[in-house]
KEVEXGU-420257 format. One line per 5 residues: number of its first residue (from 0); their letters; for each residue x, y, z of C-alpha. Coordinates in nm, 4 decimals. Example, Ala and Ser with C-alpha at 12.3 -4.5 7.8 and 13.67 -1.06 7.14 Angstrom:
REM KEVEXGU-420257
0> AS> 1.2300,-0.4500,0.7800  1.3670,-0.1060,0.7140
This chain:
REM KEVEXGU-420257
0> XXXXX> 6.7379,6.6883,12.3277  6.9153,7.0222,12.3590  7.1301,6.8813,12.6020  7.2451,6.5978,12.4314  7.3547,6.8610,12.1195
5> XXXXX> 7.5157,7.0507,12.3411  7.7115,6.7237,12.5103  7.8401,6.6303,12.1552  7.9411,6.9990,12.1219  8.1644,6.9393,12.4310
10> XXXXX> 8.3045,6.6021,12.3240  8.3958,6.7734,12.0082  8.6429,6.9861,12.2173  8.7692,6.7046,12.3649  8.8084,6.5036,12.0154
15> XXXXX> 8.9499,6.8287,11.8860  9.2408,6.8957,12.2261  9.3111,6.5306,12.1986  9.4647,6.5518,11.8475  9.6209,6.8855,11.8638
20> XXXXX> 9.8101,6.7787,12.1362  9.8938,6.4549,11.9592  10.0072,6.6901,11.6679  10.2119,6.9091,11.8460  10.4237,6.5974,12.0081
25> XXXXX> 10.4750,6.4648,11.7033  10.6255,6.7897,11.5718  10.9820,6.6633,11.4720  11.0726,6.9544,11.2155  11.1699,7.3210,11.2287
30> XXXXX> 11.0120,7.4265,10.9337  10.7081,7.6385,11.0116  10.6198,7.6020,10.6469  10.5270,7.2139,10.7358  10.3699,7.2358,11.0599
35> XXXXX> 10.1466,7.5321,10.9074  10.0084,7.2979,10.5841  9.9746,6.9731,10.8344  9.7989,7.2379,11.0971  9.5549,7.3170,10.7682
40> XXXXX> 9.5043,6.9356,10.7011  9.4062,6.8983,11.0663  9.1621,7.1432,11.0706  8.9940,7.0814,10.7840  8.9476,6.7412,10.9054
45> XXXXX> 8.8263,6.8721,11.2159  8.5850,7.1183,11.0724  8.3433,6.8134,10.9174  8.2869,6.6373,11.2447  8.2182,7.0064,11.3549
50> XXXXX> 7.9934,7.1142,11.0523  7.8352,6.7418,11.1664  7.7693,6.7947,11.5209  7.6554,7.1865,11.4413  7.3649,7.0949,11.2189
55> XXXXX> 7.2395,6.8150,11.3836  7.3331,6.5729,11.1146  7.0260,6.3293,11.0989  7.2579,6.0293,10.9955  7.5721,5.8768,11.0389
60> XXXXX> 7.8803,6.0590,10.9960  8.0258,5.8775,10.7245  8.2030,6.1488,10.5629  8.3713,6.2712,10.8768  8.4730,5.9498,10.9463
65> XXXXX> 8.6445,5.8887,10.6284  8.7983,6.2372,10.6554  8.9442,6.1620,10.9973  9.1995,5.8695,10.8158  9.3961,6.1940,10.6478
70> XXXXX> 9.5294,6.2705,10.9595  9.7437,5.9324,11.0427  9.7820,5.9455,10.6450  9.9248,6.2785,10.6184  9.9205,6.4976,10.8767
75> XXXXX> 10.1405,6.3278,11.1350  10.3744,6.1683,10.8960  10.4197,6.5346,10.7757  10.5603,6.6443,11.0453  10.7114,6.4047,11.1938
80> XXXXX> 11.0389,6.3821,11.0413  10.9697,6.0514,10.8274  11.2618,5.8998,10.7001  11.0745,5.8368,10.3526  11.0005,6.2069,10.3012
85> XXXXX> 11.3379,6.3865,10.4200  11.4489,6.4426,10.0857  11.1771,6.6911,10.0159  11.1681,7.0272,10.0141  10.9597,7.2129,10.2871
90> XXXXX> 10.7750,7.4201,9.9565  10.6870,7.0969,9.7999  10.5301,6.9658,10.1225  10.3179,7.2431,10.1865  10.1891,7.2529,9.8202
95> XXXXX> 10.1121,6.8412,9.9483  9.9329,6.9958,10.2464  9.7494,7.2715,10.0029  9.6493,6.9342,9.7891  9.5123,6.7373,10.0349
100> XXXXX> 9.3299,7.0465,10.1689  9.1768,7.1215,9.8814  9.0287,6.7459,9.8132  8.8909,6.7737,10.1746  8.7583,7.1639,10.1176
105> XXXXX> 8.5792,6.9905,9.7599  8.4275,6.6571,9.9419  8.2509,6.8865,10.2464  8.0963,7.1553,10.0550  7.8938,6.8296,9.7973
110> XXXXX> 7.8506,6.6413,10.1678  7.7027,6.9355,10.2933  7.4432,6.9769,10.0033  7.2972,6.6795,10.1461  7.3430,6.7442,10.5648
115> XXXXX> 7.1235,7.0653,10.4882  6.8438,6.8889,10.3561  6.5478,6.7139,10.5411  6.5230,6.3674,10.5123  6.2099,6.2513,10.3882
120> XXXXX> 6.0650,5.8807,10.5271  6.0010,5.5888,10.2446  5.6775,5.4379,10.2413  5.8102,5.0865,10.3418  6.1788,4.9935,10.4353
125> XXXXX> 6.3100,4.6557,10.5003  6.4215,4.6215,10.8286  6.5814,4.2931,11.0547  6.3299,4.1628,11.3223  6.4681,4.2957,11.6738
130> XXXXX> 6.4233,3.9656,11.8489  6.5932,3.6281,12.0267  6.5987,3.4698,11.6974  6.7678,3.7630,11.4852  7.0459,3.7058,11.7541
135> XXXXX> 7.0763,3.3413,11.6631  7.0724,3.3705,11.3143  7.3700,3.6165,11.3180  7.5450,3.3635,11.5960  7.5441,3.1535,11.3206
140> XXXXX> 7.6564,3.3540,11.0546  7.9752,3.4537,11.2286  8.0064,3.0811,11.3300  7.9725,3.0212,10.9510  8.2033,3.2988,10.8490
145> XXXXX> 8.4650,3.2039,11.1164  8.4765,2.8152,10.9443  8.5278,3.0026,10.6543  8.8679,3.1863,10.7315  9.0086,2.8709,10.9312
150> XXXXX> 8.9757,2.6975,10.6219  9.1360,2.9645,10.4175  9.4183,2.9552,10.6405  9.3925,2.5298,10.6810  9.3040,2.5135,10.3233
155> XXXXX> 9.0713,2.2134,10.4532  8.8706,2.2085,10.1129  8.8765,2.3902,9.7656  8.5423,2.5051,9.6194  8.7036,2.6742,9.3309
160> XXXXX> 8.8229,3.0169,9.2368  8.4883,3.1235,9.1738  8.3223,2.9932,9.4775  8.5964,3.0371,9.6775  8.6392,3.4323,9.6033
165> XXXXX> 8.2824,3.4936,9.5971  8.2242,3.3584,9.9480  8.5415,3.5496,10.0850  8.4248,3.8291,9.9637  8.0868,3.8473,10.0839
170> XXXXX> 8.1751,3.7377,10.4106  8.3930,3.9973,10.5036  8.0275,4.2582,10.4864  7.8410,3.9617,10.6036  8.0948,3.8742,10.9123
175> XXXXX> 8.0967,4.3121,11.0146  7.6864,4.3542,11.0195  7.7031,4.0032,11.2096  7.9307,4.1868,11.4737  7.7952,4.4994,11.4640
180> XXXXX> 7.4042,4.4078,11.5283  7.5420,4.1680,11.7981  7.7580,4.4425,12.0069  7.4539,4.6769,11.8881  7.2177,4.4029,12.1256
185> XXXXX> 7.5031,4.3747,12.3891  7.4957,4.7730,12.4350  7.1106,4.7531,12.4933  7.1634,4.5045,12.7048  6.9248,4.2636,12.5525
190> XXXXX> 7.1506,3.9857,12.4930  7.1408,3.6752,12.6530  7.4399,3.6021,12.9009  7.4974,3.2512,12.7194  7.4512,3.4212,12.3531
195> XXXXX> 7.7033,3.7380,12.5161  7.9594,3.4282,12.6096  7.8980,3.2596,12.2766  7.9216,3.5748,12.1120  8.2205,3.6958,12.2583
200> XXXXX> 8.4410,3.3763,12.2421  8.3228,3.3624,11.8082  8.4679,3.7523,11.8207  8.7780,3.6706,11.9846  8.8377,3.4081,11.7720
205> XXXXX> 8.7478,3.5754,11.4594  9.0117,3.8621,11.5523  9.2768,3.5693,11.5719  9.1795,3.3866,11.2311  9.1667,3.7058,11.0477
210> XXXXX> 9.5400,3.7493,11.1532  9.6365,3.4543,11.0350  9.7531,3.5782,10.7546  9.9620,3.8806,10.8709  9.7131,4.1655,10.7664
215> XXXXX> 9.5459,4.3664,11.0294  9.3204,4.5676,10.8875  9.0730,4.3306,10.8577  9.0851,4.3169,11.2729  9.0702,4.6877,11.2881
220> XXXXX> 8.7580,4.6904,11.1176  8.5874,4.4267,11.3441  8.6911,4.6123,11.6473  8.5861,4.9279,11.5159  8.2240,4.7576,11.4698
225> XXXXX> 8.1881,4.5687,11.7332  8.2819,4.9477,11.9518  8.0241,5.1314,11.7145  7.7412,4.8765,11.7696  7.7925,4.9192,12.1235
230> XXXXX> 7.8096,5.2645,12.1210  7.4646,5.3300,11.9648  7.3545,5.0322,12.1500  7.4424,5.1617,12.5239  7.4583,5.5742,12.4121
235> XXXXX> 7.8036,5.5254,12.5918  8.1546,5.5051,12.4620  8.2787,5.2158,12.6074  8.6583,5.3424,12.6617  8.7069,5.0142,12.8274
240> XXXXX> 8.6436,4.7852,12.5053  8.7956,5.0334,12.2986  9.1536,4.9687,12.5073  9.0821,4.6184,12.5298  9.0574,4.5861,12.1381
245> XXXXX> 9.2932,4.8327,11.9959  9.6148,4.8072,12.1952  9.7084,4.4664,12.0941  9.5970,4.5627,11.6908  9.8607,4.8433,11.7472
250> XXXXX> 10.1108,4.6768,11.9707  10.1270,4.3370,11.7114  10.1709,4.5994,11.3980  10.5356,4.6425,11.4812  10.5958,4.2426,11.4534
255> XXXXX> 10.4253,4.2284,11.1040  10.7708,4.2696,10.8719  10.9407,3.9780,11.0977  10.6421,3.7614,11.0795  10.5943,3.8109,10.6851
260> XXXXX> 10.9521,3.7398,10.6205  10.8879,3.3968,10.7847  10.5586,3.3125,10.6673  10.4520,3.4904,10.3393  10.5116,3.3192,9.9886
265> XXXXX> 10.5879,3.5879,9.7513  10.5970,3.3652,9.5036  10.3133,3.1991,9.4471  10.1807,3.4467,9.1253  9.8811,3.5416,9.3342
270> XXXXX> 9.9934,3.8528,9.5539  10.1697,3.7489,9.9045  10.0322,3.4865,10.0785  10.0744,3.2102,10.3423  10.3812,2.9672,10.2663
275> XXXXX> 10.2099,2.7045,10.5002  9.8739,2.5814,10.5867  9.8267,2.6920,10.9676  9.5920,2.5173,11.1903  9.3694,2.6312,11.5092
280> XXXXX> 9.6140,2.3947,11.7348  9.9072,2.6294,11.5935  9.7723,2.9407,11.6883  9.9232,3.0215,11.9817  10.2522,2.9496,11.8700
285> XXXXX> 10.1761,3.1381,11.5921  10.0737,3.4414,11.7534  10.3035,3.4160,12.0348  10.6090,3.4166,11.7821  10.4329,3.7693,11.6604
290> XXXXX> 10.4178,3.9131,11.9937  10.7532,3.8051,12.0833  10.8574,3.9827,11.7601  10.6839,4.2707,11.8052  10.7879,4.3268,12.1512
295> XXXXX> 11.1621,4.3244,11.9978  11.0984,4.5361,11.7158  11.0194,4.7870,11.9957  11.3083,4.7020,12.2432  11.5118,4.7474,11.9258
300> XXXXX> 11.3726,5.1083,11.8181  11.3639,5.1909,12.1450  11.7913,5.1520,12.2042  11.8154,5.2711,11.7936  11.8870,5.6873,11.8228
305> XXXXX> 11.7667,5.7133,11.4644  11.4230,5.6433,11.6343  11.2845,5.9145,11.8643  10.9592,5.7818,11.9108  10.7759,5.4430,11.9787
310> XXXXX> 10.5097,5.5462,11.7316  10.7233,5.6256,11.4131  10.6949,5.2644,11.2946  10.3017,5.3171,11.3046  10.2741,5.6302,11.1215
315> XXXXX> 10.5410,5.5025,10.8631  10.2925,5.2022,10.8162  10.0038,5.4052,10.7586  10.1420,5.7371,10.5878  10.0182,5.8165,10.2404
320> XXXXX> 10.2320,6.1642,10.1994  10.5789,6.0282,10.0856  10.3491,5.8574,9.7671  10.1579,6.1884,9.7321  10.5139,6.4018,9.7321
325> XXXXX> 10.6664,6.1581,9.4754  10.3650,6.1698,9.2295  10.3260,6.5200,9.2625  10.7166,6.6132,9.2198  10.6884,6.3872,8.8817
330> XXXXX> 10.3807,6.4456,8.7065  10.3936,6.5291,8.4522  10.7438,6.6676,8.4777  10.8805,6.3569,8.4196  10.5553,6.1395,8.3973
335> XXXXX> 10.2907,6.2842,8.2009  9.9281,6.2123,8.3507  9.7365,5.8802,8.3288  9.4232,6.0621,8.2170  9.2025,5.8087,8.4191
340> XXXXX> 9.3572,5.5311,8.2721  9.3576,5.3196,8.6071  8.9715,5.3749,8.6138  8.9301,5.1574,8.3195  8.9032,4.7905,8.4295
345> XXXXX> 8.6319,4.8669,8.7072  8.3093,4.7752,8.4741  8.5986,4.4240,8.3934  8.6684,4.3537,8.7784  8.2751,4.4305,8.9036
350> XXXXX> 8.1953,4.0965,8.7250  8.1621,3.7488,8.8428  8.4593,3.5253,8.8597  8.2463,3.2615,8.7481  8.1566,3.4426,8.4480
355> XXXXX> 8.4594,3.6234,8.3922  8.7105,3.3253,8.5125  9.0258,3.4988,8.3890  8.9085,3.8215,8.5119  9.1919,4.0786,8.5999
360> XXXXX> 9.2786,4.1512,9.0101  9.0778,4.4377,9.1479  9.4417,4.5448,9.2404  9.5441,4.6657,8.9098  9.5034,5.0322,8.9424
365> XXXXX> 9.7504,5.0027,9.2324  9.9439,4.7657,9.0243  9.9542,5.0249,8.7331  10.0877,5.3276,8.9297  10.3439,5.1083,9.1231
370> XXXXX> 10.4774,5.0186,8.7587  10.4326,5.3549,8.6202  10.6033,5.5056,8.9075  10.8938,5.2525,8.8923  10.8651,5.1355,9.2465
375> XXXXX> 10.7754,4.7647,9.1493  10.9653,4.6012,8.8591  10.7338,4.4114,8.5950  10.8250,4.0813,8.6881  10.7583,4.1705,9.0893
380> XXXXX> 10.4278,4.3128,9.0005  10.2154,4.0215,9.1296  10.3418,3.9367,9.4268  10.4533,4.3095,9.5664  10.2027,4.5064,9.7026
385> XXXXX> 10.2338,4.8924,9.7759  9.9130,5.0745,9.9203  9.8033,5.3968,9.7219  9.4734,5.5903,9.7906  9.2487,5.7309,9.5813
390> XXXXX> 9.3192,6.0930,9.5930  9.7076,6.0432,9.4800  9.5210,5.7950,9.2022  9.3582,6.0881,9.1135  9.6668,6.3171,9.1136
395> XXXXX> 9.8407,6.0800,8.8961  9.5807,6.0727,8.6444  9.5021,6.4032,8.6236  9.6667,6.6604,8.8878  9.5671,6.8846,9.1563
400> XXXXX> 9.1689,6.9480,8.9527  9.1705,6.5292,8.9480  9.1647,6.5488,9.3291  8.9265,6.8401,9.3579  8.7012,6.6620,9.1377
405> XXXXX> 8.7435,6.2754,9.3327  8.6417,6.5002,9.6778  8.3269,6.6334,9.5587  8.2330,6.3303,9.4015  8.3194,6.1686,9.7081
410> XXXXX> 8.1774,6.4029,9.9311  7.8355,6.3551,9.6960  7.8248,5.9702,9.7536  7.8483,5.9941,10.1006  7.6434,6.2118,10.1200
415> XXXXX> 7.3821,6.0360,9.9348  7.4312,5.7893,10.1812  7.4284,5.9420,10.5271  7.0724,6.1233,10.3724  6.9236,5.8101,10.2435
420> XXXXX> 6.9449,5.6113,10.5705  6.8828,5.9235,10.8074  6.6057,5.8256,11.0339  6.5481,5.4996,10.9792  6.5923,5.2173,11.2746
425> XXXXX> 6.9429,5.0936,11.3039  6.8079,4.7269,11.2345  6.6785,4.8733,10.8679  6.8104,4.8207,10.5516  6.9730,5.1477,10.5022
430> XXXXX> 7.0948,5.2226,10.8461  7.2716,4.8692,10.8222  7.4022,4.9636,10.4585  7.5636,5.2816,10.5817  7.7129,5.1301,10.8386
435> XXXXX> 7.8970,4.9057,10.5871  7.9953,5.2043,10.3910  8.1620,5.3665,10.7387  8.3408,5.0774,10.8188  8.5009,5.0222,10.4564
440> XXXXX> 8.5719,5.4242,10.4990  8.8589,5.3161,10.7245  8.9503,5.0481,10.4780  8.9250,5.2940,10.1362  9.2640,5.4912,10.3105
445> XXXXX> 9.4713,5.2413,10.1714  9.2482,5.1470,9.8368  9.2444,5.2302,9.4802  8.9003,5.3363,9.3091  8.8738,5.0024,9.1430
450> XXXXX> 8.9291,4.8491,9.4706  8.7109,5.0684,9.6774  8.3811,4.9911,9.4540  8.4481,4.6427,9.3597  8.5197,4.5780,9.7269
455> XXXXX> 8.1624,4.7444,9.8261  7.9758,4.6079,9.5152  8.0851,4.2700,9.6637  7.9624,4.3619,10.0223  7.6730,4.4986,9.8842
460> XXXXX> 7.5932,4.1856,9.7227  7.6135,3.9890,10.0236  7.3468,4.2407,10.2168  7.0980,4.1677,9.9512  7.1465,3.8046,10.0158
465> XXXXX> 7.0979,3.8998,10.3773  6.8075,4.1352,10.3362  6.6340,3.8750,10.1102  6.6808,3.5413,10.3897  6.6104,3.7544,10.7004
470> XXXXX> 6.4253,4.1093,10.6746  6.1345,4.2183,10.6127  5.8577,4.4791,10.5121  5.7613,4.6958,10.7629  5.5212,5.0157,10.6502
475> XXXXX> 5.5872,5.3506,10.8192  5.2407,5.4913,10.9143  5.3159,5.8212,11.0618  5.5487,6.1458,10.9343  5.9276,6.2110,11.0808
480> XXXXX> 5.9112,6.4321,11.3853  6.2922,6.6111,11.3207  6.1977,6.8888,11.4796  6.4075,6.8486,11.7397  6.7999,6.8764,11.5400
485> XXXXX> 6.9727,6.5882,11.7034  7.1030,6.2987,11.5313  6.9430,6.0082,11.4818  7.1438,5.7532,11.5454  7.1440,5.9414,11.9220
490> XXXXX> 6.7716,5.8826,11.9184  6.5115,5.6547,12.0990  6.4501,5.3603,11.9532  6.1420,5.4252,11.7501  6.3115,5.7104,11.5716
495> XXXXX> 6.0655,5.9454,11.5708  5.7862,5.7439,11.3323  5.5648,5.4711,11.4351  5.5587,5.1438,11.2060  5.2944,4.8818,11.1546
């Protein structure tokens, strides 16, 4: 046991040399003012995964996690000479820095509340049965969930807006614990060799559907479970997979403007979507038009001098500062605050299409700020979309105390979470809910609150429906045995309680 805490010790060196070295290549400015607040960020980030590791955190590390998005969101863009942010002064981009260092500081002192205390074992939990025929059943549900996307992308049959959204929506947490318990079975190498085939062929193809329609981070967060199922499956990090999976995610993100200005409808009232109904037969020319334009997207960068590095067009794509900078340089100079007034449809969006069928997008709090802020114009506003996150949401609203205030809340929900499932089989309830919640983390860096908990209200929903058709009861007849501070999704199987 002491070994293995002192292993993760040591790979937290390695996690930690990896991405100050990545920092300091992506250094493209002079001003030691910048790289100082983005060498803050970093560490802060750094410091939960180590606070994690150091205490033996007896769940999954769902705060860390989320924390470690800031660092493609803001810390490398900061320095890295962004075109968008340029105009800035180097004082206003530390006081960014100080910001997003100060949400962080707020969210791991309330997360810690919760690492430091013992977790204490329910009576009963509902758990999935560890057998041949969970494996089927979840064969089927990605085989289900996979019809589903072709035929959003076919547009084969219409059940309705009601139907139609409530089914999408479910399936996307539905489709991820499908993956996830599957790789999870693969790792343990208790999978069948015809349901690994089966398995991986649905995967592959699910990756390619999901594309379809030109976003990506719906892929990212497949890969991402199907890597973390077979990481606590095996207890090895399959670096192999991981390449395997992520390069072409990454390489095909450079091709996404070209293939949107060919393929998206903008105006269609709904938000950007497919112009034409695409069918599995046109896939591959679908995709290889994308990786034709991605590969000269790069050969183009790469002979452009205003581009000094083949991975400015990804941290462009997924950098958050230039939005942060803007809202902070104008509230409420210019702008006075929001005072939480893109908070106020969540209770509106939460509800059921079917009884709410004029219900307003889950998008609107982005929707709001991207009018307030004047980068949409009124009559764009449906069918533009501009990412913001949840901490400039808060900034907007209600300034640098708004953010302070979203981190420990923040920090306090996740928590919750990581505490509430410590322990418990990765099959259970719990364990299977928070790895939901640290998949979406990767998904909340480019969300809104209202989208963030209508989006896991949704999933939610769909892992009671789960819970309720396949799980059961199973009562826990003997006491944790934590004495031993390693985490427990590092564990043996049985995780340290017997069951009847």
């Amino acid at each position: 046991m002491k070994n293995k805490q002192t292993n993760l010790r040591v790979a937290f060196w390695y996690i930690a040399l990896v991405f100050f070295v990545y920092f300091l290549i992506n250094i493209k400015v002079s001003s030691l003012l910048i790289i100082f607040g983005g060498f803050l960020i970093l560490v802060t980030v750094l410091s939960s995964l180590y606070i994690c590791i150091a205490k033996g955190a007896e769940g999954l590390p769902i705060f860390p996690v989320f924390s470690f998005t800031i660092i493609f969101k803001y810390v490398l863009p900061l320095v890295s000479n962004s075109l968008t942010i340029r105009l800035y002064s180097p004082e206003k981009k530390f006081c960014a820095a100080l910001t997003v260092v100060a949400f962080l500081i707020a969210g791991i002192f309330s997360w810690a509340c919760f690492l430091y205390k013992k977790p204490k074992p329910p009576k009963r939990y509902l758990s999935l049965p560890d057998n041949a025929a969970s494996a089927n059943s979840f064969l089927t549900i990605m085989f289900l969930v996979l019809i589903l996307r072709m035929n959003g992308v076919g547009r084969w049959f219409y059940l309705g807006v009601a139907i139609q959204n409530f089914l999408d929506l479910v399936s996307i947490g539905i489709g991820l614990l499908a993956i996830f318990f599957l790789a999870y079975r693969w790792g343990k190498g208790e999978l069948k060799k015809k349901d690994r085939s089966l398995f991986l062929i649905l995967f592959t193809l699910m990756l390619v559907v999901s594309a379809i329609p030109i976003y990506l981070i719906e892929d990212m967060t497949m890969c991402i479970g199907m890597v973390a199922g077979y990481f606590l499956g095996s207890k090895k990090i399959p670096i192999i997979l991981i390449l395997v999976l992520l390069f072409p995610v990454f390489f095909m993100q450079y091709g996404k403007s070209e293939m949107r200005g060919k393929y998206w409808d903008l105006e269609a009232g709904q938000g950007p979507s497919l112009r034409y109904a695409i069918q599995p037969w046109q896939y591959p020319s679908f995709l290889w038009q994308w990786f034709n334009a991605a590969y000269g997207e790069i050969t183009y960068r790469e002979n452009d001098p205003m581009y000094t590095s083949h991975v400015q067009p990804l941290l462009e794509r997924s950098s958050m500062v230039q939005l942060l900078l803007m809202v902070e340089d104008q509230t409420p100079k210019e702008i006075p605050f929001y005072y939480g007034a893109t908070y106020s449809h969540i209770l509106e969006t939460m509800a059921p299409r079917f009884l709410s069928p004029k219900k307003i997008s889950p998008l609107i709090g982005g929707r709001m700020l991207s009018l307030r802020y004047g980068l949409v114009p009124e009559e764009r506003i449906e069918t533009t979309s501009i990412s913001w996150d949840m901490m400039i949401e808060s900034y907007a609203n209600f300034g640098f105390f708004g953010c302070v205030i979203l981190g420990a809340l923040l920090g306090s929900l996740l928590g919750f979470i990581e505490y509430w499932s410590a322990g418990l089989p990765i099959l259970s309830f719990r364990f299977l809910y928070a790895s939901v919640v640290l998949l979406f983390g990767f998904k909340a860096s480019e969300m809104v609150t209202n989208t963030f908990v209508v989006s896991l209200f949704q999933t939610t929903v769909g892992l009671f429906l789960m819970a309720f058709l396949l799980m059961r009861f199973h009562r826990i007849t003997s006491s944790f045995s934590h004495q031993a501070r390693v985490p427990a999704w590092m564990k043996a199987k049985d995780q340290g309680f017997k069951t009847e």
